[in-house]
mmCIF file of the N, C-alpha and C atoms, coordinates in Angstrom:
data_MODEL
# 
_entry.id   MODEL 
# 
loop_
_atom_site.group_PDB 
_atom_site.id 
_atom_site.type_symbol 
_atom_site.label_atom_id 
_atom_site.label_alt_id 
_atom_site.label_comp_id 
_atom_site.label_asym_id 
_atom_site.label_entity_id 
_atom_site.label_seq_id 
_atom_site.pdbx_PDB_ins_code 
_atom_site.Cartn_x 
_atom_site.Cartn_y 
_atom_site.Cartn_z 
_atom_site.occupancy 
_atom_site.B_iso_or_equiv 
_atom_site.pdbx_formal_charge 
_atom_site.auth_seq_id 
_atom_site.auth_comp_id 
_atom_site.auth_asym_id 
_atom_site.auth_atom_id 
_atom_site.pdbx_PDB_model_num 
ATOM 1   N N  . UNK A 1 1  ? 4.580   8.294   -5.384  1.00 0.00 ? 1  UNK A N  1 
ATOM 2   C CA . UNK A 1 1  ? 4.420   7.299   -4.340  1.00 0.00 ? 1  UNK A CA 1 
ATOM 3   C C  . UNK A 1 1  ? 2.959   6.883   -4.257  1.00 0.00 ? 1  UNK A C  1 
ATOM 4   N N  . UNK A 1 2  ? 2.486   5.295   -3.934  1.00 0.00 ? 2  UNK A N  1 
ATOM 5   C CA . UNK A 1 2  ? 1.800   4.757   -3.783  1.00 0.00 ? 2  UNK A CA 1 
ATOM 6   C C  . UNK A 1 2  ? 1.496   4.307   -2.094  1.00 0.00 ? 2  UNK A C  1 
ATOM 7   N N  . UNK A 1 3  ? 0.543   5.117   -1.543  1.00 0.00 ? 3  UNK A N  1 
ATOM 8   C CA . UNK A 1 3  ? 0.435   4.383   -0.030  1.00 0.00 ? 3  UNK A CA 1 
ATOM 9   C C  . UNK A 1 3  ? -0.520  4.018   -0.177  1.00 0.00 ? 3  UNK A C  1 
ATOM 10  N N  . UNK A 1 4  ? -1.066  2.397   0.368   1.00 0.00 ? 4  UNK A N  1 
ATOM 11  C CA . UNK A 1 4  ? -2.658  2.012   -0.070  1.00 0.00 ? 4  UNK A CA 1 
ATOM 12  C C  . UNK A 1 4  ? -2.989  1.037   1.422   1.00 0.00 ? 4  UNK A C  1 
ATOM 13  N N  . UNK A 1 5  ? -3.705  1.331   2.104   1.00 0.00 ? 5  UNK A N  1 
ATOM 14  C CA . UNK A 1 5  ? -4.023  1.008   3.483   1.00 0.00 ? 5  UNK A CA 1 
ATOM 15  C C  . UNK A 1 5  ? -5.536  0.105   3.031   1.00 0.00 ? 5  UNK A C  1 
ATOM 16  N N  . UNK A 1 6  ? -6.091  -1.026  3.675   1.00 0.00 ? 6  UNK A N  1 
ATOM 17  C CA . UNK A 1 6  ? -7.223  -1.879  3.699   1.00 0.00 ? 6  UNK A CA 1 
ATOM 18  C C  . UNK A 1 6  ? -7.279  -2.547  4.969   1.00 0.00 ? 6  UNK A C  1 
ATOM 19  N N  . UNK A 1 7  ? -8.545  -2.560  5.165   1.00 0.00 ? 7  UNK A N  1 
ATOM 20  C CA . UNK A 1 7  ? -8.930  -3.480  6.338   1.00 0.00 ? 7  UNK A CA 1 
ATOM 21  C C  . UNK A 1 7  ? -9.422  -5.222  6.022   1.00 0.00 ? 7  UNK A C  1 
ATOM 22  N N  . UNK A 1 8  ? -9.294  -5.087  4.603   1.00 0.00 ? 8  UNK A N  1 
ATOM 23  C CA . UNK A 1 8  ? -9.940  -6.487  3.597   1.00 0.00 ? 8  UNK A CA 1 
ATOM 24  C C  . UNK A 1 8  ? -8.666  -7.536  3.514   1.00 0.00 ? 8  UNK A C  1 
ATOM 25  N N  . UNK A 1 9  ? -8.365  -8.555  4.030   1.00 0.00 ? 9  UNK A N  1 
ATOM 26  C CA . UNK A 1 9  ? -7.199  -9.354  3.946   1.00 0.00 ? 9  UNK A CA 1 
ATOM 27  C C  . UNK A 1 9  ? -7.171  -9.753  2.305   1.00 0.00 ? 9  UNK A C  1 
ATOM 28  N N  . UNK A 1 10 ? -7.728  -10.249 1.747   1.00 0.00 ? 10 UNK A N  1 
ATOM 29  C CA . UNK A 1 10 ? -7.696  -10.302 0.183   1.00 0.00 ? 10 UNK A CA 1 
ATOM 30  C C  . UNK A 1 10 ? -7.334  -9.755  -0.455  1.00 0.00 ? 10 UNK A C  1 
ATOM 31  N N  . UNK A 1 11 ? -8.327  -8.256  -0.124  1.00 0.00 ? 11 UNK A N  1 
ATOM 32  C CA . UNK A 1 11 ? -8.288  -7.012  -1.217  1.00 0.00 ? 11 UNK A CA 1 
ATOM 33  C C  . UNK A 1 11 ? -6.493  -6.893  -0.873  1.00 0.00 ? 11 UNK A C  1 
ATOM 34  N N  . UNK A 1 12 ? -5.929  -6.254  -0.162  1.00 0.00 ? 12 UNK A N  1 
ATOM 35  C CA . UNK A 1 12 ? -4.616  -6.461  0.393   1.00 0.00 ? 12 UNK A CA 1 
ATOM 36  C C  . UNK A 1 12 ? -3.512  -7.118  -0.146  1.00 0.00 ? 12 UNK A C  1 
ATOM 37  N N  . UNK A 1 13 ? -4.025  -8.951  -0.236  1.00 0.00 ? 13 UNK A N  1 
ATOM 38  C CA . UNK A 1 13 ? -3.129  -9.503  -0.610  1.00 0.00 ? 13 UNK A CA 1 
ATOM 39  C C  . UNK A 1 13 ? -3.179  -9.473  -2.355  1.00 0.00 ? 13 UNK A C  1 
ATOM 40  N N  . UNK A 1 14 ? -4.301  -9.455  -3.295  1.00 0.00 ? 14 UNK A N  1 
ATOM 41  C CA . UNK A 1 14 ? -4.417  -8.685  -4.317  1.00 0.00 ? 14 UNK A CA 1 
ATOM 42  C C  . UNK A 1 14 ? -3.861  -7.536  -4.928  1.00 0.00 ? 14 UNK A C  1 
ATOM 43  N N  . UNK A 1 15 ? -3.670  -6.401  -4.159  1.00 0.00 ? 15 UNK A N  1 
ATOM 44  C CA . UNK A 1 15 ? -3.045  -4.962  -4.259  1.00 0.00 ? 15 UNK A CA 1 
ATOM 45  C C  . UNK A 1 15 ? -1.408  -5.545  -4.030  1.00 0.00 ? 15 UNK A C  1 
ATOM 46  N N  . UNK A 1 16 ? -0.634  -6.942  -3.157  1.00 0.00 ? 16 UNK A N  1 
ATOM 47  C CA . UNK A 1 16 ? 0.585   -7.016  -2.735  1.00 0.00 ? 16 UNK A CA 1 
ATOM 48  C C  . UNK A 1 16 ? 0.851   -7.340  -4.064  1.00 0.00 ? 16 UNK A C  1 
ATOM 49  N N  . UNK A 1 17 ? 0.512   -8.553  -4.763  1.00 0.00 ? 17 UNK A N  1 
ATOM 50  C CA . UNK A 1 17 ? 0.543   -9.161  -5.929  1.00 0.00 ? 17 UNK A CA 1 
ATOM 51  C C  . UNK A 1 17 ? 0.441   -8.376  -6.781  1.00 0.00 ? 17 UNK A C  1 
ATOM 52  N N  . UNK A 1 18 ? -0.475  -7.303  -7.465  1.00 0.00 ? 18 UNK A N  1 
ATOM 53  C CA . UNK A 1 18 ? -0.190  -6.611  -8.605  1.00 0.00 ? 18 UNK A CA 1 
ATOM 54  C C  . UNK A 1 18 ? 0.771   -5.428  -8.686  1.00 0.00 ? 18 UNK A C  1 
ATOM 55  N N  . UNK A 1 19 ? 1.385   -5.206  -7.234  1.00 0.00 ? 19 UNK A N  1 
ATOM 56  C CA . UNK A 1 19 ? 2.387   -4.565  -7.160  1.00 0.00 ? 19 UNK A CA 1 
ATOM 57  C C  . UNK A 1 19 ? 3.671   -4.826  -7.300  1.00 0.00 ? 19 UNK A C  1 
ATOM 58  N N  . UNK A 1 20 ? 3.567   -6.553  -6.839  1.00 0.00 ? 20 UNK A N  1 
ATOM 59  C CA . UNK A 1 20 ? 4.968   -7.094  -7.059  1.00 0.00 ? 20 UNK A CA 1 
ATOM 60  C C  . UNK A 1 20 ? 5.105   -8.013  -8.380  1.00 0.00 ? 20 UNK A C  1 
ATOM 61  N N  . UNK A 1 21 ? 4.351   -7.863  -9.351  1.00 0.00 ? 21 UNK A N  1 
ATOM 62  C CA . UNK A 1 21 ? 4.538   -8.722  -10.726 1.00 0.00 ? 21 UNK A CA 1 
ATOM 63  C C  . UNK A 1 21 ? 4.469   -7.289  -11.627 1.00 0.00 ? 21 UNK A C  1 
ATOM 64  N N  . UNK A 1 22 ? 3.901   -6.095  -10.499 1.00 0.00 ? 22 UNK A N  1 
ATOM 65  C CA . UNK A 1 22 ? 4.328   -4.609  -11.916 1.00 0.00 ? 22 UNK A CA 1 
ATOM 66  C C  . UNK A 1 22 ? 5.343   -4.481  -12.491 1.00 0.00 ? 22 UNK A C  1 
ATOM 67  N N  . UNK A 1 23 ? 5.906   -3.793  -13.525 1.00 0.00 ? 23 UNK A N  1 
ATOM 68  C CA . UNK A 1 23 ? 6.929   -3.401  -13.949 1.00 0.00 ? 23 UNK A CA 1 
ATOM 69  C C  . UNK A 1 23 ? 7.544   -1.994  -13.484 1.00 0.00 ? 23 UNK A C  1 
ATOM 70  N N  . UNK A 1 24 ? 6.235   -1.031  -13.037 1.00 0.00 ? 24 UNK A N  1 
ATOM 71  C CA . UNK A 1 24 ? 6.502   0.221   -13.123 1.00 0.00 ? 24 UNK A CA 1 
ATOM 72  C C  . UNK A 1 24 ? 6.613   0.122   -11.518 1.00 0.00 ? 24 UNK A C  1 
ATOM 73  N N  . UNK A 1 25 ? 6.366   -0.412  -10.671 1.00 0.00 ? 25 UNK A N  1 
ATOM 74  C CA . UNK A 1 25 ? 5.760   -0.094  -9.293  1.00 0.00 ? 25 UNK A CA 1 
ATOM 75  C C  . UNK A 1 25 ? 6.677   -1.168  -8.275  1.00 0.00 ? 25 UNK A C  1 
ATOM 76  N N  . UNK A 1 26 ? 7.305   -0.350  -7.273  1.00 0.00 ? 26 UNK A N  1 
ATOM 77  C CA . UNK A 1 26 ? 8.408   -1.163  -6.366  1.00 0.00 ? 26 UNK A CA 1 
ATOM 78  C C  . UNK A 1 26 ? 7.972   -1.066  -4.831  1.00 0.00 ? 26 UNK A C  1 
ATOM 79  N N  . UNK A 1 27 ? 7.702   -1.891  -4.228  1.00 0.00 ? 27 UNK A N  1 
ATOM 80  C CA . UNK A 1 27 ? 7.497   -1.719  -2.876  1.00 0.00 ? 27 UNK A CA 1 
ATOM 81  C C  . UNK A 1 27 ? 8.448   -1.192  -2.157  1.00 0.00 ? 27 UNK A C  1 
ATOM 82  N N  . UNK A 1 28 ? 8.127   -0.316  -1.201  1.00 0.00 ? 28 UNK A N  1 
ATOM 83  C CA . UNK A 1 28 ? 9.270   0.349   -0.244  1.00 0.00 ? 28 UNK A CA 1 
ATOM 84  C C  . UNK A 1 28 ? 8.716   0.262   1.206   1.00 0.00 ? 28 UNK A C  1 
ATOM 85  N N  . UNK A 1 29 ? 9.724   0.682   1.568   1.00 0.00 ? 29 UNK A N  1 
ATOM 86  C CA . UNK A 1 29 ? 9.437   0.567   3.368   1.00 0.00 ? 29 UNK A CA 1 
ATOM 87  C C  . UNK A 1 29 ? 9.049   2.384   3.971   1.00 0.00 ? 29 UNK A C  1 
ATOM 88  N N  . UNK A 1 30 ? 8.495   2.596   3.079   1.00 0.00 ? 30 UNK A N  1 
ATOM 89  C CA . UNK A 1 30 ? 8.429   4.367   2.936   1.00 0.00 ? 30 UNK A CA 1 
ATOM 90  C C  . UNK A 1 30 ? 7.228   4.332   3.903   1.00 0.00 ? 30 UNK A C  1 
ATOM 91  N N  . UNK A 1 31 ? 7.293   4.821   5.148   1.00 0.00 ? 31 UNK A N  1 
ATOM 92  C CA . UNK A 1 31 ? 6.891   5.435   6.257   1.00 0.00 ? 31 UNK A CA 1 
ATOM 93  C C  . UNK A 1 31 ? 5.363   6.362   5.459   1.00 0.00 ? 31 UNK A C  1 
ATOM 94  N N  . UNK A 1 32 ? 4.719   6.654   6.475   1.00 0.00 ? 32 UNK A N  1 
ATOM 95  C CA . UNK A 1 32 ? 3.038   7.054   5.740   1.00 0.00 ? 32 UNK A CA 1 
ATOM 96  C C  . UNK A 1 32 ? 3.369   8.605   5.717   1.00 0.00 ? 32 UNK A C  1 
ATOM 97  N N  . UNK A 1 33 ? 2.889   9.238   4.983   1.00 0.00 ? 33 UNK A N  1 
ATOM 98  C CA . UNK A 1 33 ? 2.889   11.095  5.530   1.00 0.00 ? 33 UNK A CA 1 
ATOM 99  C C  . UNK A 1 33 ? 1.683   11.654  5.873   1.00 0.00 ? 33 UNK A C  1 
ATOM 100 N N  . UNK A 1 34 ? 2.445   12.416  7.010   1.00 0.00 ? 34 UNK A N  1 
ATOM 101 C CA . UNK A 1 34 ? 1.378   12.995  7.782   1.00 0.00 ? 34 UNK A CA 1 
ATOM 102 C C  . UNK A 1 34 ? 0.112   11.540  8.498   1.00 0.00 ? 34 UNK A C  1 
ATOM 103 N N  . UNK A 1 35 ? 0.926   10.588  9.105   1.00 0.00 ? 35 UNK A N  1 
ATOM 104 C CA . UNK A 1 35 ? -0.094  9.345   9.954   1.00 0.00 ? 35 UNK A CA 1 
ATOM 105 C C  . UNK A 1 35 ? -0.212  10.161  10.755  1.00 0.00 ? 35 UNK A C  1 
ATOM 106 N N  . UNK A 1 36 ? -1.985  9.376   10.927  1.00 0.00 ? 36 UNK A N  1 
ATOM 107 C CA . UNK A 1 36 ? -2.944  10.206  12.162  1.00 0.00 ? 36 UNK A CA 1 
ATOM 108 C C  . UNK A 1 36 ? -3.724  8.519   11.815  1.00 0.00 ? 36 UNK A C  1 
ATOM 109 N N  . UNK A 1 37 ? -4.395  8.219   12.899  1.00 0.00 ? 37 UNK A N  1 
ATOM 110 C CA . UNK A 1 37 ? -5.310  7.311   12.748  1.00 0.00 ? 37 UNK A CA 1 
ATOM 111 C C  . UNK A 1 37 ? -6.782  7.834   12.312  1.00 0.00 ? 37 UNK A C  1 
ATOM 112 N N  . UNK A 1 38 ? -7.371  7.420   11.697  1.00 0.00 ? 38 UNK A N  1 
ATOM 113 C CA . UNK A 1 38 ? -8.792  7.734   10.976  1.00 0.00 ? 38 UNK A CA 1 
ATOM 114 C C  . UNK A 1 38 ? -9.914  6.507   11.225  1.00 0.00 ? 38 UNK A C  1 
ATOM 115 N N  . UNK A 1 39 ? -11.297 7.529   11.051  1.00 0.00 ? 39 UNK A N  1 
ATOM 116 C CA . UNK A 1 39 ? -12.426 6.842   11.637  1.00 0.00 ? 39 UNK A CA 1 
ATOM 117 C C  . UNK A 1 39 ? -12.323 5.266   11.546  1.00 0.00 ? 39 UNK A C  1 
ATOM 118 N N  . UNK A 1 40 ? -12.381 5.000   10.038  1.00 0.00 ? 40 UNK A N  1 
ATOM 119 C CA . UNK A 1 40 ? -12.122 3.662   9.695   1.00 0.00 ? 40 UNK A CA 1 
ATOM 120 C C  . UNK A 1 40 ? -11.069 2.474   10.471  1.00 0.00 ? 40 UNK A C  1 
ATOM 121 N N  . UNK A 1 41 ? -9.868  3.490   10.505  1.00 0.00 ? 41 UNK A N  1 
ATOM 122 C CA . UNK A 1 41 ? -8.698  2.613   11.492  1.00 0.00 ? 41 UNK A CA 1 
ATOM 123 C C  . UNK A 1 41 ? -9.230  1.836   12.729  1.00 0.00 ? 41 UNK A C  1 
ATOM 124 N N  . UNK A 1 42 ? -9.954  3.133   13.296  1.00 0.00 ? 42 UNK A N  1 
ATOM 125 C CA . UNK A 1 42 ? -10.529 3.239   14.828  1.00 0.00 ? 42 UNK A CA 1 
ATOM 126 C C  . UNK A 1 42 ? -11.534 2.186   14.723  1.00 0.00 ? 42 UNK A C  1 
ATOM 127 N N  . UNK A 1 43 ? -12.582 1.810   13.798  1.00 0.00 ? 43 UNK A N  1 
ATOM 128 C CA . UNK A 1 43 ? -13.750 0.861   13.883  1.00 0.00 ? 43 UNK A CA 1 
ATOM 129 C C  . UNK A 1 43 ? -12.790 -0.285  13.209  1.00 0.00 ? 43 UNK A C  1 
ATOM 130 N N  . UNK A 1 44 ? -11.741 -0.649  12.797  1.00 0.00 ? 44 UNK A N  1 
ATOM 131 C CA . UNK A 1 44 ? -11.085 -2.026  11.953  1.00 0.00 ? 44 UNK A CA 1 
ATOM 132 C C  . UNK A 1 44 ? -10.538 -2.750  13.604  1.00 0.00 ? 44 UNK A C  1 
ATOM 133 N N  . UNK A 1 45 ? -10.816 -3.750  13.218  1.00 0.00 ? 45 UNK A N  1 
ATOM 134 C CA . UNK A 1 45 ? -9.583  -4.534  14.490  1.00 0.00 ? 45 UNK A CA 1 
ATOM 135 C C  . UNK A 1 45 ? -8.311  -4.626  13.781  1.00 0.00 ? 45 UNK A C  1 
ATOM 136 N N  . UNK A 1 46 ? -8.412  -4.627  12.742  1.00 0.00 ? 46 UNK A N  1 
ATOM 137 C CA . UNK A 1 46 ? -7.103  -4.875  12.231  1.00 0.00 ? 46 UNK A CA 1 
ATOM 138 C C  . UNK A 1 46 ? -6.627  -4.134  10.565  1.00 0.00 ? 46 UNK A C  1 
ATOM 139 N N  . UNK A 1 47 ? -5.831  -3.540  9.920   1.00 0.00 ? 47 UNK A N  1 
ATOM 140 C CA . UNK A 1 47 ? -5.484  -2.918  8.846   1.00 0.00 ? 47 UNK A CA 1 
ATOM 141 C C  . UNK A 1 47 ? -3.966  -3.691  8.446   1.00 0.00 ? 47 UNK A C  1 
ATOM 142 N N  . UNK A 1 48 ? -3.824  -3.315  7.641   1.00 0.00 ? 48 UNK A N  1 
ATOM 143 C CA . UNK A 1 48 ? -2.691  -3.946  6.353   1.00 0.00 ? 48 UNK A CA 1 
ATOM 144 C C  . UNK A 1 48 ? -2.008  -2.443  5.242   1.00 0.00 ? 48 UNK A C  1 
ATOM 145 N N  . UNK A 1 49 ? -1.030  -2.368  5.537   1.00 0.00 ? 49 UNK A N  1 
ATOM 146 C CA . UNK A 1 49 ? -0.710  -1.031  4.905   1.00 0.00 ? 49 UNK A CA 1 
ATOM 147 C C  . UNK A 1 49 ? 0.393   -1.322  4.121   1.00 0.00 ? 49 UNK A C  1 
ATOM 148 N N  . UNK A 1 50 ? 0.474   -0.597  2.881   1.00 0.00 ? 50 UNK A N  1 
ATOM 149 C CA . UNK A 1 50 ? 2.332   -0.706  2.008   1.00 0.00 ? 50 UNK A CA 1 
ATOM 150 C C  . UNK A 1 50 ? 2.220   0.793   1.449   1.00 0.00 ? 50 UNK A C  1 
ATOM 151 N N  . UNK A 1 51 ? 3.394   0.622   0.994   1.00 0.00 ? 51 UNK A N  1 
ATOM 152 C CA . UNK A 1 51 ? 4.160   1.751   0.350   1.00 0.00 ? 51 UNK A CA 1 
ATOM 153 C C  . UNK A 1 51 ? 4.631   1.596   -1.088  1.00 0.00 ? 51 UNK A C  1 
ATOM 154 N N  . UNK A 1 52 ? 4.687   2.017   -2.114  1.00 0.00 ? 52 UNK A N  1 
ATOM 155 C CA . UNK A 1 52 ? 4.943   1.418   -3.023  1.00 0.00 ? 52 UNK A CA 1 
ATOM 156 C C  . UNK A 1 52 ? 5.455   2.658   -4.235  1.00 0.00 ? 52 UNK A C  1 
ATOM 157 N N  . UNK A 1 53 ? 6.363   2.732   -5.154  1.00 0.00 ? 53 UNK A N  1 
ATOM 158 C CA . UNK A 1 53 ? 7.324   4.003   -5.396  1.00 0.00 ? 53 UNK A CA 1 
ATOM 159 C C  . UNK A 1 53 ? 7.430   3.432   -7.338  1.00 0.00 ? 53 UNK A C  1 
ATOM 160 N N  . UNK A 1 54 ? 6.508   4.386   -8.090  1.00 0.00 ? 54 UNK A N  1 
ATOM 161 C CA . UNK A 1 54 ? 6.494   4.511   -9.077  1.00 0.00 ? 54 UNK A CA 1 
ATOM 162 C C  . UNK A 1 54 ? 7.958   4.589   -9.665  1.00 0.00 ? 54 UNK A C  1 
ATOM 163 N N  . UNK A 1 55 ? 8.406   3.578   -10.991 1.00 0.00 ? 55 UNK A N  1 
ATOM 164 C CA . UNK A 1 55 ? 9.450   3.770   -11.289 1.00 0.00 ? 55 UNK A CA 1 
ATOM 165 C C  . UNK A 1 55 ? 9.337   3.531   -12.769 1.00 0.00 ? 55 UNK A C  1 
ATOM 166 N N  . UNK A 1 56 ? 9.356   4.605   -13.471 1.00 0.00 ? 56 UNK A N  1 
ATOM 167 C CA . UNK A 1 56 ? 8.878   4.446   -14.841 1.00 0.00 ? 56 UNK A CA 1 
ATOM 168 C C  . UNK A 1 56 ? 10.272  3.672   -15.827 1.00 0.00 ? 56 UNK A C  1 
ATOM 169 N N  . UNK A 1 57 ? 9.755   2.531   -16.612 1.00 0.00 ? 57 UNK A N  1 
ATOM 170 C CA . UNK A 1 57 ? 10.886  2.206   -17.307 1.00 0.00 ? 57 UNK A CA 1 
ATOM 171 C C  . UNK A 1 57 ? 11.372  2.871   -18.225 1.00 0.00 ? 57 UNK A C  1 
ATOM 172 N N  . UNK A 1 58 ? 13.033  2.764   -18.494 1.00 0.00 ? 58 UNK A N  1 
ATOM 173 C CA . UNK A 1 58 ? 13.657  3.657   -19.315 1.00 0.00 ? 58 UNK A CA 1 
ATOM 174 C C  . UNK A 1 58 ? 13.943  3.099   -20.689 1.00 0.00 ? 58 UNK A C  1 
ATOM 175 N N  . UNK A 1 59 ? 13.911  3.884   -21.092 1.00 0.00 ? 59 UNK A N  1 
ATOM 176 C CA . UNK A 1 59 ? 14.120  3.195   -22.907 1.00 0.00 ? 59 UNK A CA 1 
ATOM 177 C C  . UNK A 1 59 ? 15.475  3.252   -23.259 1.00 0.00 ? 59 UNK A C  1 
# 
């Protein structure tokens, strides 16, 4: 599993895009483990978070 959190709207929409034109890599609605908010969260007005679930192709 891939969880990748940013406070950068770009960087974000960049990371959405090379996740959704991957071959190996599927976005999911997979919940964070172990969420706690962190320093960074606390100083962002705003964050952007996904989930994303390695799926190796089969031959």
């Amino acid at each position: 599993m891939l969880f990748f959190r940013t406070d950068h709207e770009p960087y974000y929409q960049e990371a959405i895009a090379t996740l959704r034109n991957s071959t190996v890599w599927r976005l999911t609605g997979e919940p964070w483990p172990f969420e706690h908010e962190t320093v960074f969260q606390n100083r962002a007005d705003i964050h952007h978070s996904c989930a994303a679930q390695y799926t190796p192709a089969t031959v």
